[in-house]
TITI-468109 format. One record per residue: y, z, x of N, C-alpha, C in turn. Coordinates in pm, whole numbers, plus 50000, padded with zeros to 5 digits. Atoms other than C-alpha are relative to their C-alpha. Layout:
<pts>
YZXYZXYZX;...
</pts>
This chain:
<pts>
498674999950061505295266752804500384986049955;499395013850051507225238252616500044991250081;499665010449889508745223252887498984996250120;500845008349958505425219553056498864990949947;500615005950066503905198952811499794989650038;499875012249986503255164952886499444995249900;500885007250141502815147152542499344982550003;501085008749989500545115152478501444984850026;498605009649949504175092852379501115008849998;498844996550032507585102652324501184986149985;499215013650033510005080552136501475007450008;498394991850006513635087752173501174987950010;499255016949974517125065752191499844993149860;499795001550110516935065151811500125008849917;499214993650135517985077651447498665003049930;501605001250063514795094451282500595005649888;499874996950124514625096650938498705002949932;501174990549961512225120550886499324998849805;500625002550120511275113950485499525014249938;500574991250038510305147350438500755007449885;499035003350140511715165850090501215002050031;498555000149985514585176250243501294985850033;499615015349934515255140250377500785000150149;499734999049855516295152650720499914986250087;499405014949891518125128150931500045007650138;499874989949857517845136551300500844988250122;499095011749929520565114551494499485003350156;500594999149846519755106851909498855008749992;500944993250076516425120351771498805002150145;501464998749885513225128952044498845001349861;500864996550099510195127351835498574999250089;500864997549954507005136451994498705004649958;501685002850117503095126251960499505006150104;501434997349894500155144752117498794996249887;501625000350096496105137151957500554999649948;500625010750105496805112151732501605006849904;498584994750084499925139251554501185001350050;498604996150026503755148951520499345012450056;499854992849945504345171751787501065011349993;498454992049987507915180051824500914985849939;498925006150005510965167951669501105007350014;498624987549979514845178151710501074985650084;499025009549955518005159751840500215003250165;499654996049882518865157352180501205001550068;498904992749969521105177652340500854987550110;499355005349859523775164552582499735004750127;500514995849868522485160452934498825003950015;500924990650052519475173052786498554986350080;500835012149948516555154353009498924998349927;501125005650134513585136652795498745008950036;501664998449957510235153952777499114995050070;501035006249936507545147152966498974989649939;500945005050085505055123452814499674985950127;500665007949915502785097152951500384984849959;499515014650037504035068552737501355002349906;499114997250080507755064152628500304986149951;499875010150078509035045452358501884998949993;498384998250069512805036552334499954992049922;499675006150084513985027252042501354990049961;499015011250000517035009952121501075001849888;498865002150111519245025651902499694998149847;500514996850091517345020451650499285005449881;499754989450111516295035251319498195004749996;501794990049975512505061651357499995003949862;500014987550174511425068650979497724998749998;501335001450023507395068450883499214983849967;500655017850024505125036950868499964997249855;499985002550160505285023050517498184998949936;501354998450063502435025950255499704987449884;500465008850109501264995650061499135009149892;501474993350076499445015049777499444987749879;500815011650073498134981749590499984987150088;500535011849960496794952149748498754994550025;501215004849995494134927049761499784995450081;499395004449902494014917350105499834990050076;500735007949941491594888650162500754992749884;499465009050067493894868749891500954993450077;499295008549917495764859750163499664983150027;500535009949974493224831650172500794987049916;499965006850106494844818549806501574999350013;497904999249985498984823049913500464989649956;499875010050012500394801149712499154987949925;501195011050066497364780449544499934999549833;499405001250195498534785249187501075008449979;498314994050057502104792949139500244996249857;499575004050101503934796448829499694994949879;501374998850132501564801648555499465014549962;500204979850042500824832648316499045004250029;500844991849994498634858048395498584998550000;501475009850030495384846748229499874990750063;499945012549980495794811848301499585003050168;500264998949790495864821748703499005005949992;501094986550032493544846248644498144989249992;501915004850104490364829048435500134983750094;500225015849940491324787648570499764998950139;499635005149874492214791248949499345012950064;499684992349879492284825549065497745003850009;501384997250031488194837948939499264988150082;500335010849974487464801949030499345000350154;500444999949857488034800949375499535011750091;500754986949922487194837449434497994994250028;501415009150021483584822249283499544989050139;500625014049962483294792549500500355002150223;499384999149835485124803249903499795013950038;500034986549945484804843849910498505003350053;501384996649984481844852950124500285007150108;499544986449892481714882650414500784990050117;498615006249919483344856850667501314998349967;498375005950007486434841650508500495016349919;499584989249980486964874550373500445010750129;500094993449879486684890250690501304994450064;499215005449935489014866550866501505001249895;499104997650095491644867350567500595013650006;499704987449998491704905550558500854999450200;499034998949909492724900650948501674994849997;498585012850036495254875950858501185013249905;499324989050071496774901950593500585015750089;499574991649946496694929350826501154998650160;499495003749917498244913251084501835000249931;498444995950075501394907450848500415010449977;499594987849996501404938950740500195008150088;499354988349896501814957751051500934991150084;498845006249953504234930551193501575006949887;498894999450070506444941350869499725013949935;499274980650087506154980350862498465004549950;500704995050058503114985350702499065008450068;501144996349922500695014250828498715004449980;500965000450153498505019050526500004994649913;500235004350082497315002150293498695001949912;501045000550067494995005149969499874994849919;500485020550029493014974849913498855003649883;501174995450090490714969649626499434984249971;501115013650029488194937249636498594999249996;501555003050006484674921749670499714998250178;500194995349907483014925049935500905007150155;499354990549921484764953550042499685002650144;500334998449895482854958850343500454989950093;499345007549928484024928750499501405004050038;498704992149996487864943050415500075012250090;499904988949924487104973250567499614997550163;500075004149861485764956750909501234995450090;498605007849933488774934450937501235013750027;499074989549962490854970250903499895008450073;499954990449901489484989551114499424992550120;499855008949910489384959651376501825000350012;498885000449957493344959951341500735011950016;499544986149967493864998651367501275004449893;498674995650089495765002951052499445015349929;500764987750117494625031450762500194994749939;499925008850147493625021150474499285008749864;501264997450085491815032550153499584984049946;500625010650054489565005650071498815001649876;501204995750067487645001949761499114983749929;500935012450036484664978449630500664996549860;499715004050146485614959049336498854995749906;501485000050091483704962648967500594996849902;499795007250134483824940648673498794998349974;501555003150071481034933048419499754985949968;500745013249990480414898948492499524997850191;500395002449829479184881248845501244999650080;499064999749943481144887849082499734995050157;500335004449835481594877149481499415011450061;500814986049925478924898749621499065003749933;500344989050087477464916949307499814986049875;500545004650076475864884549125499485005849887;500214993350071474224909648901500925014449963;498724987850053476944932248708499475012649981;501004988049998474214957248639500145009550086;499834991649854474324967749005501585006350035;497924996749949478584968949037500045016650028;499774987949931478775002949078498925008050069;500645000949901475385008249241500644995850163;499305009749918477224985249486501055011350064;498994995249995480215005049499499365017650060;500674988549935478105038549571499844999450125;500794998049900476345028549864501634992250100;498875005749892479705009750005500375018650055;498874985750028481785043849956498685010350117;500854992549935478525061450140500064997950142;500555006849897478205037850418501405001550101;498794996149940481825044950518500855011149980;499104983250036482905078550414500325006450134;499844999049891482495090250758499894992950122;500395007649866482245060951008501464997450053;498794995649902486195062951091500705003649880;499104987850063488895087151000501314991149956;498775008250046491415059950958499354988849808;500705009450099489215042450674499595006749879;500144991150082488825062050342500014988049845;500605010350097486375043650077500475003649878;500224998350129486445039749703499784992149927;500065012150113486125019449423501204998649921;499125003950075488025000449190499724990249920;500665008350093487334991748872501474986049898;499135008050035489394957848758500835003549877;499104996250106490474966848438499655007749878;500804999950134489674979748043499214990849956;500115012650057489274947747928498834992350123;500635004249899487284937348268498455007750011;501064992549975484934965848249499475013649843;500294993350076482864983947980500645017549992;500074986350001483115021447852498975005250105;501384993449907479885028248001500144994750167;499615004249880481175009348326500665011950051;499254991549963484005026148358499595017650017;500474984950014482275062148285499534998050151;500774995949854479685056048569500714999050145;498965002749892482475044748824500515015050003;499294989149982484365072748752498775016650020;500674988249935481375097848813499794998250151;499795003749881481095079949133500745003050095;498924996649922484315086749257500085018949990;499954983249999484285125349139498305005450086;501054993149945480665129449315500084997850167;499735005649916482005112449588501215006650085;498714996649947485525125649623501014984750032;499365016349997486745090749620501164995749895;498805007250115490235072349490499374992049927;500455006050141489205057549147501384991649974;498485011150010491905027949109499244988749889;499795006850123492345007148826501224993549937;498915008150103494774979848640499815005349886;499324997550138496284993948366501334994849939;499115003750066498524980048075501264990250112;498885007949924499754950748320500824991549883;499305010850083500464927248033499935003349838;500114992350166501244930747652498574990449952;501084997950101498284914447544498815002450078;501174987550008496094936547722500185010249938;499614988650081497854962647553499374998749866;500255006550115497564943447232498445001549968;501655005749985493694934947308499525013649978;500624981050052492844974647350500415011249899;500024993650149494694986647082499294992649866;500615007950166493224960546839498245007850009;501604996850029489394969046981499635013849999;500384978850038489805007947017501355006449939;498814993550057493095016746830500935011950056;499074992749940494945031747092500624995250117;499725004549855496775021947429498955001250104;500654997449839495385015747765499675010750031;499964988249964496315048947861499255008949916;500584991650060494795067347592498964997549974;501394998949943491455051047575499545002150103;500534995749870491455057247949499645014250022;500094989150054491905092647836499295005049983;501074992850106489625096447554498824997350067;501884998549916486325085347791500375003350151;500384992149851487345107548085500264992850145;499835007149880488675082048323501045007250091;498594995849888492175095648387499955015450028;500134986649944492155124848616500494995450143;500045000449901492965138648936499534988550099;500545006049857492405112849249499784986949934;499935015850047493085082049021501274992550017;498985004849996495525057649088500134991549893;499375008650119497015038548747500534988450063;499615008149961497915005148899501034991949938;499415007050087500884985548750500845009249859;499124989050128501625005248363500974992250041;498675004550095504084985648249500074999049872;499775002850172503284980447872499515022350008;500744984950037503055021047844501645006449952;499024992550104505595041347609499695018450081;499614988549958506575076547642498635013250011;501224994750029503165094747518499014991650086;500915008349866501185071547803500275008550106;499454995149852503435085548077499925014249955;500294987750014503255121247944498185004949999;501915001749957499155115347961499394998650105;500565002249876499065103648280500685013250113;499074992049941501865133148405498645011650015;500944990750075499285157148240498445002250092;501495008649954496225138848367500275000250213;499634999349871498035142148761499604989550047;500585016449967496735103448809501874998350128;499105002949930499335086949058500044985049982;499435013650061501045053348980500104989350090;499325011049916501075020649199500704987049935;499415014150052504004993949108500344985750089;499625010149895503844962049251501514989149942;499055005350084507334947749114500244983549977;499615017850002507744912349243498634993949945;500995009550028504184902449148500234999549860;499285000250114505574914748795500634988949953;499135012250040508314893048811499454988149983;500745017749967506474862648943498924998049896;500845002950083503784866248661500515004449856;499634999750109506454875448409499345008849929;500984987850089504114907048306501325012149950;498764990950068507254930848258500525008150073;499754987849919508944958748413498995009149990;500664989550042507114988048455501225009950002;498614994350053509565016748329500045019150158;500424988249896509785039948687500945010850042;499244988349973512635059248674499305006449920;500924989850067510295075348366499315006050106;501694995049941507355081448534500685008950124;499464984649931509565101048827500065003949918;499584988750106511125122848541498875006649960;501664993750006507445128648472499465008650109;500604994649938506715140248787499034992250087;501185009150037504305113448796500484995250199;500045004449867503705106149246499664985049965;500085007650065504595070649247500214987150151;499875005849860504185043049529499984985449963;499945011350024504755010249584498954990850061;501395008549930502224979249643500784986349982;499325013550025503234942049677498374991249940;500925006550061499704932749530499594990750030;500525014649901497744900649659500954989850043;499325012249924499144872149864500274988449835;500335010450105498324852149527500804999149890;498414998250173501254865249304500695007250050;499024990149905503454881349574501134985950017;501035008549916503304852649796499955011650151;499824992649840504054881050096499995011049983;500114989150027503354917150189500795006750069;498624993949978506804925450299500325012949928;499594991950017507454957850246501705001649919;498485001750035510844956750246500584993149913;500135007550074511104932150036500115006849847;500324994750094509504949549781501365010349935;498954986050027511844980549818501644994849914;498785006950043514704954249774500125000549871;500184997650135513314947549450499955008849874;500214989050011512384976449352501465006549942;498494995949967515894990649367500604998249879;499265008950108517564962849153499404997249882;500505001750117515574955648899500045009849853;499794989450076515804989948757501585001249955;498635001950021519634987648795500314995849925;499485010350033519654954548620498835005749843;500254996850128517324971048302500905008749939;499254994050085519244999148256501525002550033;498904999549981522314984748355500775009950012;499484989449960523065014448540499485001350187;499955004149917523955011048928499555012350066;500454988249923523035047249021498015005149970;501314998349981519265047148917499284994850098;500725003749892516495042349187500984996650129;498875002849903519105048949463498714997950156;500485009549891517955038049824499555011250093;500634992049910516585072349946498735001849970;501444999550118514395077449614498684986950062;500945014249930512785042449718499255001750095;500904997449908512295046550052499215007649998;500364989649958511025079049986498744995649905;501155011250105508325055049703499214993050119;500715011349863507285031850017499295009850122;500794995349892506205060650224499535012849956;500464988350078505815099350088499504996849928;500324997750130505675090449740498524988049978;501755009149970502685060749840499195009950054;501804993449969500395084350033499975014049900;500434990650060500745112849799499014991449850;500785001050105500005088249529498314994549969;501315003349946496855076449724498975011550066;500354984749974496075112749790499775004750177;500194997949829496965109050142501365010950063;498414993549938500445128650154499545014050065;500264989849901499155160950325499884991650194;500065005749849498255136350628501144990750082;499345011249961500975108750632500954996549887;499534996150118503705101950477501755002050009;498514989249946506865119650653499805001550127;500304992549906507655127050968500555013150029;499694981549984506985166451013498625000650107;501044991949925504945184551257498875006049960;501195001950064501365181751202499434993249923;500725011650063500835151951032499794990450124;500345008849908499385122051181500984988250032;499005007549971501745099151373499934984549992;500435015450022501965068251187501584997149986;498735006049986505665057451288500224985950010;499625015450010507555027851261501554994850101;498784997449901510865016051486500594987949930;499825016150071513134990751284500994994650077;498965006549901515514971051556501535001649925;498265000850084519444977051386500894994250074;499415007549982520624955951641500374988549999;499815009550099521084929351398501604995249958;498485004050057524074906451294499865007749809;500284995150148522394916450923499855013249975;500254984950028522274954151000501095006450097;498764994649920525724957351187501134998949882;499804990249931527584978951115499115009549920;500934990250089525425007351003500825013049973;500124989450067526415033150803499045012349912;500794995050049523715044650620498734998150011;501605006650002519845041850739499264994549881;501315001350121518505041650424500264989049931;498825013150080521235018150241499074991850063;499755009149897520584995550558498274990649945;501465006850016516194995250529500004996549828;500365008250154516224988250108501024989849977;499595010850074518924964450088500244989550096;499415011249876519494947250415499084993450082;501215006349930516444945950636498904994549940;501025012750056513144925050611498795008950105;501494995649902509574933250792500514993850087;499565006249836510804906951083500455013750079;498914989249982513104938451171499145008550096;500384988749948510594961251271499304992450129;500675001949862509694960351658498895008350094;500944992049911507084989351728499275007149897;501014999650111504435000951513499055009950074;500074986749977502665036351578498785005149893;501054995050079499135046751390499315006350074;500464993350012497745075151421500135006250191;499775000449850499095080951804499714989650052;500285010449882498505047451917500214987949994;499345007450069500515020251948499524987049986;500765012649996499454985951788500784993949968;499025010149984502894965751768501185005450097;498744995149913505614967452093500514986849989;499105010449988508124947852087499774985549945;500465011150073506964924751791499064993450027;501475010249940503634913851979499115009949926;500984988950042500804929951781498595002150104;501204995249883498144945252042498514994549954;501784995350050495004948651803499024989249940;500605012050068494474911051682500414990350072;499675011249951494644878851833500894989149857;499475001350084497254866151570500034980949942;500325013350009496944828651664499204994849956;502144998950038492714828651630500445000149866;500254997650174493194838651270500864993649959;499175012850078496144818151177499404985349958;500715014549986494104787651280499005001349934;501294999150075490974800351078500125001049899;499625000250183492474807050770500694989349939;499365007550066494304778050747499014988250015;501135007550050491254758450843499215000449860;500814993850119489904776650550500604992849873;499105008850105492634764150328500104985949998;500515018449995492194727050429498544998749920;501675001150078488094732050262500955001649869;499704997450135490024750849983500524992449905;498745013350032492894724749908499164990649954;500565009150038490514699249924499104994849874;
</pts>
């Protein structure tokens, strides 16, 4: 019977905000994990004594919604935070950023970097993330050393790259990664990712993308970040981003469109069509001056749409919250209209609308009964989050990642009370910034 259950935790002594479509708020909330899932939820009665469970979590009053979803990031750029600010696109890109990927990325400082990244990110909410670099396999060690979820995919361009000296091989490369980890943990879900149009041939891009459909694998890709990539692919194939991605069979099912910002109305009705799913990283936008991307469309489309804060290297941070902040306003402040991208829609971008658009929303995502319990606990007993009226208001315009104090993947917890369990946080501070003293120099 119910009441002799004894579940694995039980969190209670907070406000859950359950993300699911209805957006169910569950005030003095019990929420309950057995194996790894969402057990039971429901409010608790008066007098009503707590479930049984072997590990409890109070929340202190504070606010229970789902772990947040980075769906774009690069995560071993943590190494570069900061190492070329304030410079366009290219310029960071081809002088500094290629540069030092070339000359410092090798399976260690990757390795140690990717801890470094994940470490932030689950200090500030994050409980998934999907990463797309060079030697991916390193990325994927460091993540499933810090117990997050991730999709991780190998990165493929048609020149030399860190790892994949010969471009020939890049998606060779990218095969046998995606093989070598398809099933070696359930929290880790491979793919590739091919850099861009302009980065990667027709015939590139084709064989990638059979890869991922023979595979079952997320196919991720930069699209139309800046107008003169736009410019560049309509001059050499006479059509947009989006529609040469189109016309050679790229965009489909189980692809994520990264960015789209230079894309018009017939783009977003291609990709709606095409069921692709959208990641916007906004502030790296700003900070590289690439443009808005236009996202109240792309909802109206239909179009599953998530947010990413994109490398350490044009962020500078993978603050969640942050993002959402942005996120928010920016849209406000284009179409000078204060009721678009309101503060449920958002949140509901940072966590549902990220794992559906990473093709993870059947597992994570919401909290409902029978998904996997990747919760989050954000402290509201704050001078900056008193008085609360509204959870949702409170996490997109008020709070920060600092905020959050307990951290919850997949049943098992790897941040209490702001100490993270699963990494030695010091060790890697001191190694990466050793790293950056070689780099600097």
């Amino acid at each position: 019977m119910l009441q002799d259950t004894v579940y694995d935790i039980l969190i209670h002594n907070g406000t859950i905000l359950t993300v699911n479509n209805d957006f169910d708020i569950v005030k003095d909330g019990l929420l309950c994990i057995e194996d790894g899932k969402i057990a039971r939820i429901e409010e608790k009665a008066l007098n009503q004594p707590l479930p049984a469970a072997r590990k409890r979590v109070d929340a202190g009053g504070g606010i229970i919604l789902p772990g947040l979803v980075n769906t774009h990031t690069h995560s071993p750029m943590t190494l570069f935070r900061g190492l070329a600010d304030d410079l366009p696109l290219m310029t960071w890109l081809n002088d500094y950023i290629f540069r030092a990927e070339a000359q410092w990325l090798n399976p260690e400082t990757v390795f140690k970097a990717t801890l470094l990244s994940c470490a932030e990110m689950l200090l500030s909410g994050t409980t998934t993330c999907c990463d797309g670099y060079f030697f991916e396999d390193s990325v994927a060690r460091g993540v499933q050393g810090s117990g997050m979820r991730a999709v991780v995919a190998q990165g493929i361009v048609d020149f030399p790259a860190p790892g994949v000296p010969e471009p020939e091989k890049n998606v060779d490369e990218a095969r046998q990664f995606i093989e070598k980890w398809q099933k070696k943990n359930p929290l880790i879900h491979p793919g590739l990712f091919c850099h861009s149009p302009y980065t990667c041939s027709e015939k590139t891009l084709g064989s990638a993308r059979k890869v991922a459909d023979d595979t079952d694998a997320l196919f991720q890709i930069h699209v139309a970040e800046t107008k003169k990539e736009a410019d560049q692919i309509q001059e050499t194939h006479g059509m947009s981003p989006v529609q040469y991605l189109d016309r050679i069979g790229v965009l489909k099912a189980n692809t994520l469109v990264v960015h789209g910002i230079w894309v018009d109305q017939e783009d977003i009705a291609c990709m709606a069509k095409r069921q692709v799913g959208v990641s916007v990283t906004t502030e790296s936008h700003m900070k590289l001056a690439s443009g808005t991307a236009p996202v109240p469309e792309f909802l109206e489309y239909g179009l599953p749409v998530g947010i990413g804060t994109d490398g350490c290297a044009s962020n500078n941070n993978l603050d969640m919250f942050q993002e959402m902040d942005f996120m928010a306003k920016v849209h406000k402040a284009r179409l000078l209209d204060p009721t678009v991208m309101d503060a449920r829609q958002v949140l509901t971008m940072a966590t549902r609308g990220g794992a559906e658009a990473i093709g993870l929303g059947e597992d994570i995502g919401s909290i409902e009964v029978g998904k996997r319990a990747d919760v989050i606990i954000v402290d509201a007993h704050k001078p900056h989050l008193t008085p609360l009226y509204d959870p949702s208001s409170h996490l997109v315009y008020a709070a920060s990642g600092s905020d959050v104090k307990d951290v919850i993947i997949d049943g098992r917890v790897v941040v209490k009370g702001r100490t993270l369990l699963t990494i030695d946080i010091e060790d890697v501070m001191e190694e990466v910034t050793s790293l950056a003293r070689q780099v600097a120099s």
